[in-house]
N, C-alpha and C positions, 0 to 999 in steps of 0.2 A: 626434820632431816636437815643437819648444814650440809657445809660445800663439802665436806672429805668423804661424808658418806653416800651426798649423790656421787662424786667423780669413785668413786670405791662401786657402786650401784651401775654405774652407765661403762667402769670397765669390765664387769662380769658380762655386762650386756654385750660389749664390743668384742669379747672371744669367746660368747658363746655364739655370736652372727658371724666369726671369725673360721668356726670350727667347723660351722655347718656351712657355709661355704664354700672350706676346704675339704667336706668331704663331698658334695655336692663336684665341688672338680675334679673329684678322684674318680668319682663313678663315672662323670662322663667324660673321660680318659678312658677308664677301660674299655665305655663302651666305645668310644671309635676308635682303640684300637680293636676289637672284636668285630668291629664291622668294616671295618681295613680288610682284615684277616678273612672274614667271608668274601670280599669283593674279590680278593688274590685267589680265592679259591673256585670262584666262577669265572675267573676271564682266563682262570688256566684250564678249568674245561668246557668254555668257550672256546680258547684255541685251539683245541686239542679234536673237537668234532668240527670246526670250521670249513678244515679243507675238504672233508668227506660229506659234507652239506654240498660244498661248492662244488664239487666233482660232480652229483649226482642232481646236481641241476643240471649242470651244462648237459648231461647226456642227456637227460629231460627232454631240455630245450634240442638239442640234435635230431634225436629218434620222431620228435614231433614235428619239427620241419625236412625229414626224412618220409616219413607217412605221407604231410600234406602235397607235398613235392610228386607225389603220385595220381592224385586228384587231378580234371580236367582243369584247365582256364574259367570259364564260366562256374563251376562249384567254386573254387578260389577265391574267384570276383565276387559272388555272391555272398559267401563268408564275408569277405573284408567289409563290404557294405552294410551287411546287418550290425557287422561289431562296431562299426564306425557309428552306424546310426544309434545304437542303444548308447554306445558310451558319450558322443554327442548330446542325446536324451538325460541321459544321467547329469552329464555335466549341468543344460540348463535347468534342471531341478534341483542342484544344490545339495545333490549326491557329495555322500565323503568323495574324498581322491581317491584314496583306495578300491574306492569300488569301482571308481569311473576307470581309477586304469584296470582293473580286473577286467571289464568289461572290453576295453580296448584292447587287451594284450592279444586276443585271435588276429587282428587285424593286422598287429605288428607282425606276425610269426608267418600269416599266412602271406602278407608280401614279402618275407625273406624268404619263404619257399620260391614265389613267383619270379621273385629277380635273383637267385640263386640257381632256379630249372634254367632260367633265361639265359644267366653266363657259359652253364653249362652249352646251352644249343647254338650258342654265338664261336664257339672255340673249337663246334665239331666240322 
């Protein structure tokens, strides 16, 4: 082999690593345009059920600090304390967060009941 048939030899080589290359970036072009394309198609219906998630929480979270707001002081008390103490619990066991706040969230709601009745009986 002389030099014109290697550089003859190494440029078939060079567009054939040229070719597959460029089709190599054409496929993944398509694909992230196609996966664009799906992300546009979830965050629009994402937005689209977002508010009526969020409404129906809040009312959730209303009707339940509506209930507990009817409960004596001492059941109240007793709630917040148990939930305080498990997710305390949890936390120093190295529980996810998630859970720890799961655990926690009674405790939150039930003193928003508490100081909620509260304002109420302070304005009558």
């Amino acid at each position: 082999m002389n030099l014109s048939e290697a550089r003859q030899a190494g440029g078939e080589i060079s567009a054939t690593v040229i070719d597959a290359a460029a089709d190599l970036a054409s496929k993944a072009h398509e694909g992230a345009v196609g996966a664009l394309a799906g992300a546009r198609v979830v965050a629009d219906e994402v937005g689209t059920r977002l508010p009526g998630i969020a409404s129906a929480g809040a009312e959730g979270a209303t009707e339940s600090v509506k209930t507990l707001q009817e409960l004596s002081d001492p059941t109240l008390q007793l709630l917040v304390a148990f939930s305080l103490g498990v997710g305390a619990g949890l936390w120093m066991a190295g529980a996810p967060r998630l859970v720890t706040l799961a655990a926690l969230s009674p405790a939150l709601l039930a003193g928003i009941a508490i100081a909620s009745r509260q304002g109420r009986n302070r304005r009558r």
